[in-house]
Jmol script that loads the backbone (N, CA, C; Angstrom):
load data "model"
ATOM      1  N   UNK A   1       0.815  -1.193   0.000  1.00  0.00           N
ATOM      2  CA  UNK A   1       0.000   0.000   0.000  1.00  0.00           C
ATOM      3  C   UNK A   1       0.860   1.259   0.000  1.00  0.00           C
ATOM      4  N   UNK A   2       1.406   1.167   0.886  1.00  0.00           N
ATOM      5  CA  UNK A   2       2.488   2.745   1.183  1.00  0.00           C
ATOM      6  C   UNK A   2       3.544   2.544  -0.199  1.00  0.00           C
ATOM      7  N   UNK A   3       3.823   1.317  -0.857  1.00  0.00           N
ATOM      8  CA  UNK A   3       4.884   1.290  -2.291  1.00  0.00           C
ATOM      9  C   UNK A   3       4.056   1.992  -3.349  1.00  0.00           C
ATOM     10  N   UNK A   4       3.033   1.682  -3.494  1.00  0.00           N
ATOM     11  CA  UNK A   4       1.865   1.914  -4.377  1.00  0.00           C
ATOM     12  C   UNK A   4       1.902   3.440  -3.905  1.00  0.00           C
ATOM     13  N   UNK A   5       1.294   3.574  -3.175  1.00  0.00           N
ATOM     14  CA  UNK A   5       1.089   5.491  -2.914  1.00  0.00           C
ATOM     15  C   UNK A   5       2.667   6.399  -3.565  1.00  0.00           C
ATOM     16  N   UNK A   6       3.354   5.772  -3.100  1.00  0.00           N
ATOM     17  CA  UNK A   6       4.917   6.263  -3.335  1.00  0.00           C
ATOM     18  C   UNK A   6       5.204   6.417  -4.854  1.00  0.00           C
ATOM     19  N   UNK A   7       4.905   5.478  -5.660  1.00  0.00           N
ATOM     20  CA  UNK A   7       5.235   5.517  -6.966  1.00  0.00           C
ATOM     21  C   UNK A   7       4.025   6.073  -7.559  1.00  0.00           C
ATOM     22  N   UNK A   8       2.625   6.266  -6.685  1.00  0.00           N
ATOM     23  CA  UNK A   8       2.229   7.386  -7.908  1.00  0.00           C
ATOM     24  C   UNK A   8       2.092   8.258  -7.540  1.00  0.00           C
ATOM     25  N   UNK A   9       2.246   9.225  -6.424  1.00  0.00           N
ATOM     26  CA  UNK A   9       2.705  10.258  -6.102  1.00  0.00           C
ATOM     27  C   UNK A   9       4.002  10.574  -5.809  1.00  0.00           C
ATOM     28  N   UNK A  10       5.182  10.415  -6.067  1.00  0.00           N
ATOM     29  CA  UNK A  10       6.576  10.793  -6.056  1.00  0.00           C
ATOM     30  C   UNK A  10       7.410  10.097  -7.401  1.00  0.00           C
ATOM     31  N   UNK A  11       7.435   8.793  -7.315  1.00  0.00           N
ATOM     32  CA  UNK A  11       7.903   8.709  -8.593  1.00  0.00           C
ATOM     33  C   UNK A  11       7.788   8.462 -10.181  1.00  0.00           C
ATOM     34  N   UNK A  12       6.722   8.723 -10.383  1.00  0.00           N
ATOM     35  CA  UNK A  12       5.770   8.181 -11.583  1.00  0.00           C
ATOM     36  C   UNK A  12       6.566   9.461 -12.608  1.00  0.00           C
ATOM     37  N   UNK A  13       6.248  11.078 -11.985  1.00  0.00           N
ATOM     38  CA  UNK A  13       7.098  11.812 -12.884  1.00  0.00           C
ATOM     39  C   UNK A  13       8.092  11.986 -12.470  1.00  0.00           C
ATOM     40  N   UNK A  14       9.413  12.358 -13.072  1.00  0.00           N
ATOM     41  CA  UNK A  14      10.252  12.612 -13.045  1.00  0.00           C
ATOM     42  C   UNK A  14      11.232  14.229 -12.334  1.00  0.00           C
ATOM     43  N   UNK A  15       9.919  14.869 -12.565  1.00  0.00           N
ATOM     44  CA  UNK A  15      10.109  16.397 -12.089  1.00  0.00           C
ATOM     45  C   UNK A  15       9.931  16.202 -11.010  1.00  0.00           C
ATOM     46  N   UNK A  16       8.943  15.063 -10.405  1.00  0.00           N
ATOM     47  CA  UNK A  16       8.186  15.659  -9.375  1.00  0.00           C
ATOM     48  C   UNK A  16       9.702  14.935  -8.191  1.00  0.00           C
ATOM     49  N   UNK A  17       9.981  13.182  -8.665  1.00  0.00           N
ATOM     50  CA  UNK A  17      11.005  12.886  -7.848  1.00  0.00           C
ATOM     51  C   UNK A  17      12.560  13.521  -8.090  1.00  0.00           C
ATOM     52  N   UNK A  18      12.680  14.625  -8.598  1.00  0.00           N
ATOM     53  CA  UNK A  18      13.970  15.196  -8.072  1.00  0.00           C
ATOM     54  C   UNK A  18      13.586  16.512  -7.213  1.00  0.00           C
ATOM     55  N   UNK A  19      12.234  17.045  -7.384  1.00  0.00           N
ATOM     56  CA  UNK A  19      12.015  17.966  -6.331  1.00  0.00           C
ATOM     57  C   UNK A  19      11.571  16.900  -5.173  1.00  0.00           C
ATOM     58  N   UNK A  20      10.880  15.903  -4.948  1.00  0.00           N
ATOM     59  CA  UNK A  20      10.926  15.096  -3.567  1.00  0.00           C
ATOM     60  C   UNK A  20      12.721  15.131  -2.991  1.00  0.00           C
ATOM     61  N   UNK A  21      13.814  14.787  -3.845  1.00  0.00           N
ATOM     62  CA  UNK A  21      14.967  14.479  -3.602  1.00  0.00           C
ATOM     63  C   UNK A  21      15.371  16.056  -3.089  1.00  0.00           C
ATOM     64  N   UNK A  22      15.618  16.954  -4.060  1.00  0.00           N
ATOM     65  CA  UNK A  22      16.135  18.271  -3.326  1.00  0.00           C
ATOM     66  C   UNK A  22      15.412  18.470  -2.100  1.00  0.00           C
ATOM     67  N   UNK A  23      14.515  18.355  -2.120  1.00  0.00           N
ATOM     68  CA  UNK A  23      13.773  18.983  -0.775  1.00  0.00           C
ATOM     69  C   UNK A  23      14.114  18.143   0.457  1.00  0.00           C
ATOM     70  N   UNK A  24      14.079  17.132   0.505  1.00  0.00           N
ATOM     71  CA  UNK A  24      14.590  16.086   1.248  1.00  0.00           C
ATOM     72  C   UNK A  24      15.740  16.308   1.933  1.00  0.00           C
ATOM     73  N   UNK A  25      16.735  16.550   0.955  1.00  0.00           N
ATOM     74  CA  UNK A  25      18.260  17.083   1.130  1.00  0.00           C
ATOM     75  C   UNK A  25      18.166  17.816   1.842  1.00  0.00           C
ATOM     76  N   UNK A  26      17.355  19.076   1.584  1.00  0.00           N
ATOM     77  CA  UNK A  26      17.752  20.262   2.175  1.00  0.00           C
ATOM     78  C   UNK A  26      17.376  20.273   4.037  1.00  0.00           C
ATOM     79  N   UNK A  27      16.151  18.979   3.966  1.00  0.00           N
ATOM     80  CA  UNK A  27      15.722  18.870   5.343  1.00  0.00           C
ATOM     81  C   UNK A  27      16.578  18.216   6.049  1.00  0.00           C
ATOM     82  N   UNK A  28      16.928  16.988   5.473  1.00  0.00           N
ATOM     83  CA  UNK A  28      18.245  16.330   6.279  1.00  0.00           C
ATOM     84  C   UNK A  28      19.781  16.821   6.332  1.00  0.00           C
ATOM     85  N   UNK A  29      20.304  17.936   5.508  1.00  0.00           N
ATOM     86  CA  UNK A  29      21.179  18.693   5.732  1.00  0.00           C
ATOM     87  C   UNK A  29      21.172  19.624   7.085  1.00  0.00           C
ATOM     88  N   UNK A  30      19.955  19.977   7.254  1.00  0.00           N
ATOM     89  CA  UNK A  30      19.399  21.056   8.277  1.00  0.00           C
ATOM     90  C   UNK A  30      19.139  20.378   9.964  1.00  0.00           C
ATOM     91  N   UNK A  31      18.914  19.068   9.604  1.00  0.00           N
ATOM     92  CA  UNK A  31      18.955  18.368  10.771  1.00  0.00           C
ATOM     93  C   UNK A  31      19.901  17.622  11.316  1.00  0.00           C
ATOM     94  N   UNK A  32      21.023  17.093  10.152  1.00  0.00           N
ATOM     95  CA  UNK A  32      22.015  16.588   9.940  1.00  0.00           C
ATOM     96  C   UNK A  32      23.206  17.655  10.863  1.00  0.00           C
ATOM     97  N   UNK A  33      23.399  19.178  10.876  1.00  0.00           N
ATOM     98  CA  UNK A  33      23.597  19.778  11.204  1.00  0.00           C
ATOM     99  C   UNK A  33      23.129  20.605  13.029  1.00  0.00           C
ATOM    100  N   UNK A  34      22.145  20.548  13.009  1.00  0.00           N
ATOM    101  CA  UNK A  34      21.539  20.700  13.968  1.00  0.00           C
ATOM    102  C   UNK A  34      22.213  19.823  14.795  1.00  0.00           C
ATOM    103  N   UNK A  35      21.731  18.234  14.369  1.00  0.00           N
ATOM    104  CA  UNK A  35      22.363  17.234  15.683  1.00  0.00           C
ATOM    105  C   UNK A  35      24.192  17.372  15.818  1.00  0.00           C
ATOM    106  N   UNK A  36      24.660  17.771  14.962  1.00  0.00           N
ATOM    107  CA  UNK A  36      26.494  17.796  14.777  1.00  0.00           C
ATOM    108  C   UNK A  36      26.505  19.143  15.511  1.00  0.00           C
ATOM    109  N   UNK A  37      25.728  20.142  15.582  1.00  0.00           N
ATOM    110  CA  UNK A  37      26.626  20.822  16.281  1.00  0.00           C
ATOM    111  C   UNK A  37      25.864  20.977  18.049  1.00  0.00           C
ATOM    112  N   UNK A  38      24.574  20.219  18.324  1.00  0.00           N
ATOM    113  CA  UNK A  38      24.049  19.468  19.473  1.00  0.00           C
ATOM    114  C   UNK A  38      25.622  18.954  20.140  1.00  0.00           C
ATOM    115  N   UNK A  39      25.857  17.894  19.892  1.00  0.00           N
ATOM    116  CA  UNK A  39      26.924  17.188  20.005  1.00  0.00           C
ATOM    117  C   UNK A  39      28.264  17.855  19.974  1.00  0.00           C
ATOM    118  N   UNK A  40      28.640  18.724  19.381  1.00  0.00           N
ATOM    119  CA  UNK A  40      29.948  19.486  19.396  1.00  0.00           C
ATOM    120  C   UNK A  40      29.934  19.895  20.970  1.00  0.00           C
ATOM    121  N   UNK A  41      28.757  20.654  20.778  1.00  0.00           N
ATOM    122  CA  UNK A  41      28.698  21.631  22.317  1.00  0.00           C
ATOM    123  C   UNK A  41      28.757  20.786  23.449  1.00  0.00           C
ATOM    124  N   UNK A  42      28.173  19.588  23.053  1.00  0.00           N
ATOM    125  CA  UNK A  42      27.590  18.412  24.233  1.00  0.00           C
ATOM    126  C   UNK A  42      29.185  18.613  25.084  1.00  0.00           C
ATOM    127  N   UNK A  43      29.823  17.928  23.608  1.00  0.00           N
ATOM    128  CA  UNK A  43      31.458  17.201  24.237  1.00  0.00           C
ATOM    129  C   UNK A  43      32.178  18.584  24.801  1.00  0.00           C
ATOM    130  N   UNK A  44      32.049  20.005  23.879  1.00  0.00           N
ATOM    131  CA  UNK A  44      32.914  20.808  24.221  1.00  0.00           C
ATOM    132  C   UNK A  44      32.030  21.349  25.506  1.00  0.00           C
ATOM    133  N   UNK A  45      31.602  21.297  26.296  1.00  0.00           N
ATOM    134  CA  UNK A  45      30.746  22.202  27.378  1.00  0.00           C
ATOM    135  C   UNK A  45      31.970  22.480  28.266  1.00  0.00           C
ATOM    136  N   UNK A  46      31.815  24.031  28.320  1.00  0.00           N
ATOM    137  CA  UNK A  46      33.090  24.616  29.480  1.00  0.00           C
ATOM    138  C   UNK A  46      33.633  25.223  28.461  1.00  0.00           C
ATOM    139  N   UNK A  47      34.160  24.721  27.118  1.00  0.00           N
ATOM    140  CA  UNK A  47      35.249  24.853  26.691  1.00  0.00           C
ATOM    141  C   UNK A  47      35.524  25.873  25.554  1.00  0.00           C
ATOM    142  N   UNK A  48      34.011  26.427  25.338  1.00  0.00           N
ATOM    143  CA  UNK A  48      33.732  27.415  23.868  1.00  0.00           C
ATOM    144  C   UNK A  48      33.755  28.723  24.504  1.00  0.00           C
ATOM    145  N   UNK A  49      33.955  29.481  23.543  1.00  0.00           N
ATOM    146  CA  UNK A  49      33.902  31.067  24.160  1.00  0.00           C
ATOM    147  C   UNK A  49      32.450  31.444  24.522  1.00  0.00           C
ATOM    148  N   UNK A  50      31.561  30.934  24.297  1.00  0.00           N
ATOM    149  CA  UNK A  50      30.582  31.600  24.462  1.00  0.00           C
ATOM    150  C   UNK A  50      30.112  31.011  26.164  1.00  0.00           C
ATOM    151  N   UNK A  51      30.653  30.157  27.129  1.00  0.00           N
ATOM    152  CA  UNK A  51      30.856  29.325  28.258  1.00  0.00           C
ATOM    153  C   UNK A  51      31.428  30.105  29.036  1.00  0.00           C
ATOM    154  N   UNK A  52      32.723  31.209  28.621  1.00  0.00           N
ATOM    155  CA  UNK A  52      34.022  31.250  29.264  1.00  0.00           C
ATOM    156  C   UNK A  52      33.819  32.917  29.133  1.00  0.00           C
ATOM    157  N   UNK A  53      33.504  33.224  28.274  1.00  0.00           N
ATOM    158  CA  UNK A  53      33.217  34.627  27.733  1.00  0.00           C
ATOM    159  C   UNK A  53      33.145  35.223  29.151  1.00  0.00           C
ATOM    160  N   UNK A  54      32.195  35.377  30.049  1.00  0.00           N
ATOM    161  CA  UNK A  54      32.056  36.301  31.084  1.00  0.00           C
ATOM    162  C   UNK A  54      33.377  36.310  32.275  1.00  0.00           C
ATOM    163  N   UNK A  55      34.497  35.463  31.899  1.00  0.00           N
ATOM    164  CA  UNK A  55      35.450  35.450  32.920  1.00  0.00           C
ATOM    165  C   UNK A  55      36.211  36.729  32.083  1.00  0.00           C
ATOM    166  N   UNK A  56      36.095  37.034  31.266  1.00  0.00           N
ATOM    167  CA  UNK A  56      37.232  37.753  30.298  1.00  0.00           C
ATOM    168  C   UNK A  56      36.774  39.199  30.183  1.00  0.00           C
ATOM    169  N   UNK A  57      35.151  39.046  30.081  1.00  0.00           N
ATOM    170  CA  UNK A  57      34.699  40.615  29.653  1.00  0.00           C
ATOM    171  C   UNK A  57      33.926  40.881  30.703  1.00  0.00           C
ATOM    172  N   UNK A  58      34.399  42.702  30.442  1.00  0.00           N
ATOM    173  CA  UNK A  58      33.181  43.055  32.069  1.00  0.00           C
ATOM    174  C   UNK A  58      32.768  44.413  31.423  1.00  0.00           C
ATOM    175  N   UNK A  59      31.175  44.246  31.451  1.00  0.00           N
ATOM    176  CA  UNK A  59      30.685  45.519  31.298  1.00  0.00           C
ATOM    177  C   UNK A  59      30.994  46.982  31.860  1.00  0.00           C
ATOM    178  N   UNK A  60      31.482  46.784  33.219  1.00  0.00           N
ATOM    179  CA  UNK A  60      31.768  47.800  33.846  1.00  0.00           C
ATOM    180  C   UNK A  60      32.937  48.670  33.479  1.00  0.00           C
ATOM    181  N   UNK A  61      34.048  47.579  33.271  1.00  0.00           N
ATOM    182  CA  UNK A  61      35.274  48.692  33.042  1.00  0.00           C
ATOM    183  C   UNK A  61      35.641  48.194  31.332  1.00  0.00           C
ATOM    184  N   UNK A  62      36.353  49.380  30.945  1.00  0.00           N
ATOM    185  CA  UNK A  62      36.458  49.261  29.483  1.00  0.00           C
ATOM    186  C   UNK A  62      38.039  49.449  28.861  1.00  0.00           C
ATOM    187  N   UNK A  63      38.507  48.736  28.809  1.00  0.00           N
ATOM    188  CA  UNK A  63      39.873  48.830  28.480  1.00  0.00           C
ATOM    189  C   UNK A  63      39.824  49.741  26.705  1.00  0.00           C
ATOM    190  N   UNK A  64      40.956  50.439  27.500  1.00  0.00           N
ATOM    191  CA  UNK A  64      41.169  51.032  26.043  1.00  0.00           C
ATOM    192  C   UNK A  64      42.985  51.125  25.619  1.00  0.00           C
ATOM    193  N   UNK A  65      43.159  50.962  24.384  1.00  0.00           N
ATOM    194  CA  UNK A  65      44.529  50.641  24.314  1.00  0.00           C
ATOM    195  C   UNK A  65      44.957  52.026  23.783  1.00  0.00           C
ATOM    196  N   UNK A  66      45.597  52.734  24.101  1.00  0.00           N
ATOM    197  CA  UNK A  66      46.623  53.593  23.692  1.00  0.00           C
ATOM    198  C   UNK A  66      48.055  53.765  23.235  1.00  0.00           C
ATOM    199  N   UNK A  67      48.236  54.298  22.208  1.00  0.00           N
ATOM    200  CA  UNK A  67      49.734  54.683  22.008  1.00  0.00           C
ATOM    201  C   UNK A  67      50.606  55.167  22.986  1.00  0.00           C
ATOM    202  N   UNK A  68      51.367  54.438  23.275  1.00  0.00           N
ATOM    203  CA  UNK A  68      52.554  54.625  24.237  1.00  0.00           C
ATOM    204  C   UNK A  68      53.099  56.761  24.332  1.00  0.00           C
ATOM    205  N   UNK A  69      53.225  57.084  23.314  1.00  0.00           N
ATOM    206  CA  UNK A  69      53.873  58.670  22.883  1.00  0.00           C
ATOM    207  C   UNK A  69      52.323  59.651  22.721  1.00  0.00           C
ATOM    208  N   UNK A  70      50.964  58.769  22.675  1.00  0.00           N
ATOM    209  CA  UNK A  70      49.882  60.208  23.418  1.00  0.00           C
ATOM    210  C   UNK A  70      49.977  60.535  24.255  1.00  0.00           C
ATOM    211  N   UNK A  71      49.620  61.375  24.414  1.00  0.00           N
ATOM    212  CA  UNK A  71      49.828  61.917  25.621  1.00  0.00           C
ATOM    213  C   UNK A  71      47.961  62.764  26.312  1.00  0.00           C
ATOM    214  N   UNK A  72      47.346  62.367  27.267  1.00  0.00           N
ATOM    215  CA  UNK A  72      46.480  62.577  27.380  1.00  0.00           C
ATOM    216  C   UNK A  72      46.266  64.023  28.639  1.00  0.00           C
ATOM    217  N   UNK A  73      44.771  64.563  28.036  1.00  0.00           N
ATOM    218  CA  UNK A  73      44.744  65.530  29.890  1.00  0.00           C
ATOM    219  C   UNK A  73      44.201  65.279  30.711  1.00  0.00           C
ATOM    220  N   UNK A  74      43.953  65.409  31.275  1.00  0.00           N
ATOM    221  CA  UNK A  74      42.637  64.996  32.532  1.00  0.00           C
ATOM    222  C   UNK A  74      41.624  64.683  32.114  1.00  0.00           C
ATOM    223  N   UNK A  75      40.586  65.087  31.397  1.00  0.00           N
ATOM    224  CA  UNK A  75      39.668  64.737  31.219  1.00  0.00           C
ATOM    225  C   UNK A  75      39.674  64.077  29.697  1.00  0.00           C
ATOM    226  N   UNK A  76      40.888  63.290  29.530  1.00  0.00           N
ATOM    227  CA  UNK A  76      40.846  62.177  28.862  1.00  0.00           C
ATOM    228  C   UNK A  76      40.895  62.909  27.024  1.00  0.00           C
ATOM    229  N   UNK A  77      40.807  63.715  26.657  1.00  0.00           N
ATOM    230  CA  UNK A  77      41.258  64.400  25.563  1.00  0.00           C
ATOM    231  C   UNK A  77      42.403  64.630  24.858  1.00  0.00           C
ATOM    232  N   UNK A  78      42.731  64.268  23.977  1.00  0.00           N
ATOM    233  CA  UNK A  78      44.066  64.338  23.420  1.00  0.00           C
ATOM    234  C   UNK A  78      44.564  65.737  23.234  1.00  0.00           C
ATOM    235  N   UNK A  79      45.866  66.095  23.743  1.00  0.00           N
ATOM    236  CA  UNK A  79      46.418  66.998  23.871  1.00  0.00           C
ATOM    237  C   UNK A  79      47.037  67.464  22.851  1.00  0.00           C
ATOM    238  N   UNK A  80      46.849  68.858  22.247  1.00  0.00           N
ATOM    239  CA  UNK A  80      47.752  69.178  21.436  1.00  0.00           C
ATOM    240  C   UNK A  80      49.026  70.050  21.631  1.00  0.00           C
TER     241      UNK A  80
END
end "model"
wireframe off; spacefill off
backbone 0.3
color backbone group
C-alpha cells in the first residue's frame, strides 16, 4: 500500500522525484547539522567562548589601548 502510494505520487514523474529528492536534502542537511553541532557543544561544554566569555569581559570597566607617545589631559582628551 504505502509502495503503491509512493510511486504514484513521487515517482511516476520525473520532475516531481527530483524535487521530492532536493527537498529532502535540504531537510536532512538542516537536521544533519543541527544534531552535529548538538553534540559538538555536548562534548565541548566549558570549553567554547561563548561558556568562558564572562570570565574575560566586564561591562563595567572598558579597556582602552593607547599609544605609548599620546599623551592625554585629565579629562581624557588628546592633547595638542
Amino acid at each position: 500500500m504505502v509502495a503503491r502510494l509512493f510511486y504514484r505520487y513521487v515517482c511516476r514523474r520525473c520532475s516531481i522525484f527530483t524535487f521530492s529528492i532536493v527537498t529532502s536534502a535540504m531537510f536532512f542537511e538542516r537536521a544533519y547539522d543541527e544534531v552535529c553541532e548538538y553534540i559538538f557543544e555536548t562534548v565541548n561544554n566549558g570549553r567554547l567562548w561563548k561558556h568562558i566569555k564572562h570570565r574575560y569581559e566586564s561591562s563595567t570597566t572598558e579597556t582602552r589601548y593607547v599609544h605609548k607617545d599620546t599623551k592625554f589631559s585629565i579629562d581624557n582628551r588628546e592633547a595638542r
